[in-house]
N, C-alpha and C positions, 0 to 999 in steps of 0.2 A: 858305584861307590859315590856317598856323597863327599863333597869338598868344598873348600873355602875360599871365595879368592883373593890374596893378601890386602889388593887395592881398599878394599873395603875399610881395612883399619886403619889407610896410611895417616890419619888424622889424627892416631891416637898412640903414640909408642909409651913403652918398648915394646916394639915386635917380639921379645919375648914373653912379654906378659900374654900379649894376642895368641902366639902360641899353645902357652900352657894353657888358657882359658878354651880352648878348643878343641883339646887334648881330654881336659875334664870335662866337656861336654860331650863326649863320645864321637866326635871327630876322627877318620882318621887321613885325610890328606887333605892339600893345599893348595894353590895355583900361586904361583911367582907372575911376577909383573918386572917390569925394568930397572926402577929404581933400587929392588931388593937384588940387583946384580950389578950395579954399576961400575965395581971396582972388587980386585982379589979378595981384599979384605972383610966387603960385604959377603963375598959369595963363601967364604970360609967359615964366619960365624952366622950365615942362614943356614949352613951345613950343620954344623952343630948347635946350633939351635930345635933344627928337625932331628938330630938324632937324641937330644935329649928328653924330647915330650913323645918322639917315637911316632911322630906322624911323616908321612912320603909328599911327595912332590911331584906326581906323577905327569903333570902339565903343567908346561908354563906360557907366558906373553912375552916376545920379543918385536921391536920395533923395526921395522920394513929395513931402515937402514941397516941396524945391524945386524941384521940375518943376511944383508945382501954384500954390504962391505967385510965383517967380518967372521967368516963359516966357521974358521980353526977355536977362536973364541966363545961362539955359541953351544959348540959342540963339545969345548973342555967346562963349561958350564952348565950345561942339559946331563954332562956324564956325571959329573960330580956332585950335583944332587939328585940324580936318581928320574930325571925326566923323562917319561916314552914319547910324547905327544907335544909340539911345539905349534904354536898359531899366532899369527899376525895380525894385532889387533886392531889397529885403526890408522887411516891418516887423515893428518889435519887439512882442514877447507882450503888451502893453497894448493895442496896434492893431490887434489883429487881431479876428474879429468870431468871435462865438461859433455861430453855426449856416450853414445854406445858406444861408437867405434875407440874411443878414449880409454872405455872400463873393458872392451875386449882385449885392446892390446896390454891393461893393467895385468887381466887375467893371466896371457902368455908370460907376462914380465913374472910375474907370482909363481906359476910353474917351473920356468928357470931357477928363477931362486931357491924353490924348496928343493931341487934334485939332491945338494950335497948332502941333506936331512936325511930324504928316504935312503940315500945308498949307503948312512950311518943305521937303515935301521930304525929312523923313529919316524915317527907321523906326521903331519905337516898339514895345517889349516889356514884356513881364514876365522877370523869372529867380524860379527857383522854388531851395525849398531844401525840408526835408522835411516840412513841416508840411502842405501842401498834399494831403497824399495821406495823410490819418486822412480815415476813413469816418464821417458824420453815419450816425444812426439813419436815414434815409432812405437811406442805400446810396451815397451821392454823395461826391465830395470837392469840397473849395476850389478845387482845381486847375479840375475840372468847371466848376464855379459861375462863377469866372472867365471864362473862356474861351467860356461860352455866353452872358453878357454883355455879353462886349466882342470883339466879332465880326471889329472890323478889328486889332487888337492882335497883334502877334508874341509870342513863346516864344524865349528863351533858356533852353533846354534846360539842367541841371546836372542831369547823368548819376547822380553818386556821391551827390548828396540822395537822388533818385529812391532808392535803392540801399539809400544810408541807412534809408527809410520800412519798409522791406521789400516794395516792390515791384519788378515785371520793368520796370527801362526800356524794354527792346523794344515792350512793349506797348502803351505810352504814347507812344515815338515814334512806331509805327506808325499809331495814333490820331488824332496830331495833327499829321502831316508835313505837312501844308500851312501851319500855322504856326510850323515852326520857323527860325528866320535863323540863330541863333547855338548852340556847344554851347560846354559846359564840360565841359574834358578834366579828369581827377583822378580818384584811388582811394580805397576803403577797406580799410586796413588789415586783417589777418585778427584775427578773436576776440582781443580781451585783448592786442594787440601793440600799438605806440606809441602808447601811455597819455600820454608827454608830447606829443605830436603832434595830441592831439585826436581818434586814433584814423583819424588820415588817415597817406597814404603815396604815395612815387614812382607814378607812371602808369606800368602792367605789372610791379608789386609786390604789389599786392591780391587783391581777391575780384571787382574789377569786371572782369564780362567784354567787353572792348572789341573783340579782334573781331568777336564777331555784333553790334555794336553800331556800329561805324563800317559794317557792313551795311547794318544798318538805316536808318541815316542819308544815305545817299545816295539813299534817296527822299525826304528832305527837302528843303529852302529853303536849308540853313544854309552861308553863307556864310566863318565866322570860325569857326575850333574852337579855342578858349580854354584852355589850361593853367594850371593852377590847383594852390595847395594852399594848405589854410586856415590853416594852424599848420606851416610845416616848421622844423626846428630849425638849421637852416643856409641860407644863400644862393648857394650852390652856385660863390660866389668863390672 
């Protein structure tokens, strides 16, 4: 199924206009992100907001902390919009651990934390971006260390970090296809071109090669293939 993921518009509200413009583009699911949960109030009219353009929610992004400090809350907000598949999407350059042994024991900590997810029932990943794939003086990356830690954990795939790093996505999905659920569609821009954009651009604009890549991807898991862009300068209204 393809889907949307909300981050993308957060620069342009109302979230329901982004809605319905998605809805008539033949769309039909979403990915939440944090801010579009922040409070009851948010999480009741993103609720009805999805049931009135008739699109699902089948994924969402929750932030390390509140999946790990507050389970009961995640899980009455994964239920109440319609969530299977939950992922962890990033943490910031203070959080992160400085060697292998640092993103091995991230991994375990990662694992703990998803158990109260799977015993409800839903799925539970990581999303990667590019930092995961610089090479310790032992040969390894993050990405590795993770993933050989936390053994039941999914992968939500983001293609264009991958890309980003200066590595072959191919290689890595190929790798890790049995952990992959989720992918994030998105490009990057050629050399030196939307400088205001972050250096990102439309999907089949860039340098990312996505047909050998949606190839590759059908020996995965991955269920939801997420379109994304980090910085676009319009919202496509």
């Amino acid at each position: 199924m393809f889907s949307y993921q909300l981050y993308s518009s957060r620069n342009f509200p109302p979230l329901s206009a982004t809605l319905r413009m998605l809805a008539d583009a033949g769309y039909g699911a979403v990915e939440g992100y944090g801010a579009l949960y922040a409070n009851d109030a948010l999480v009741k009219e993103l609720g009805a907001a999805l049931s009135d353009t008739g699109l699902s929610m089948p994924t969402g992004h929750f932030s390390l902390a509140m999946l790990n400090d507050d389970a009961p809350k995640v899980l009455d907000i994964a239920r109440s919009l319609g969530m299977q598949r939950l992922y962890c999407p990033h943490l910031m350059p203070d959080e992160r651990p400085s060697d292998a042994a640092g993103w091995r024991a991230f991994g375990a900590r990662l694992d703990t934390v998803a158990k109260p997810y799977r015993d409800a029932g839903l799925g539970f990943g990581w999303h990667n971006h590019d930092f995961e794939f610089a090479r310790f003086a032992d040969g390894s990356t993050a990405h590795e260390r993770i993933f050989d830690s936390a053994p039941l954990i999914d992968w939500e795939c983001d293609v264009a970090w991958i890309a980003r790093a200066g590595q072959n996505p191919v290689k890595w999905i190929k790798a890790y296809a049995d952990r992959i659920t989720a992918v994030h569609v998105k490009d990057v821009a050629p050399k030196s071109e939307n400088l205001d954009q972050d250096g990102w651009c439309d999907v089949g604009e860039g340098t990312v090669k996505w047909p050998e890549i949606f190839k590759a991807l059908t020996s995965t898991r991955a269920l939801n293939y997420i379109m994304e862009h980090d910085n676009p300068k319009d919202n496509g209204r």
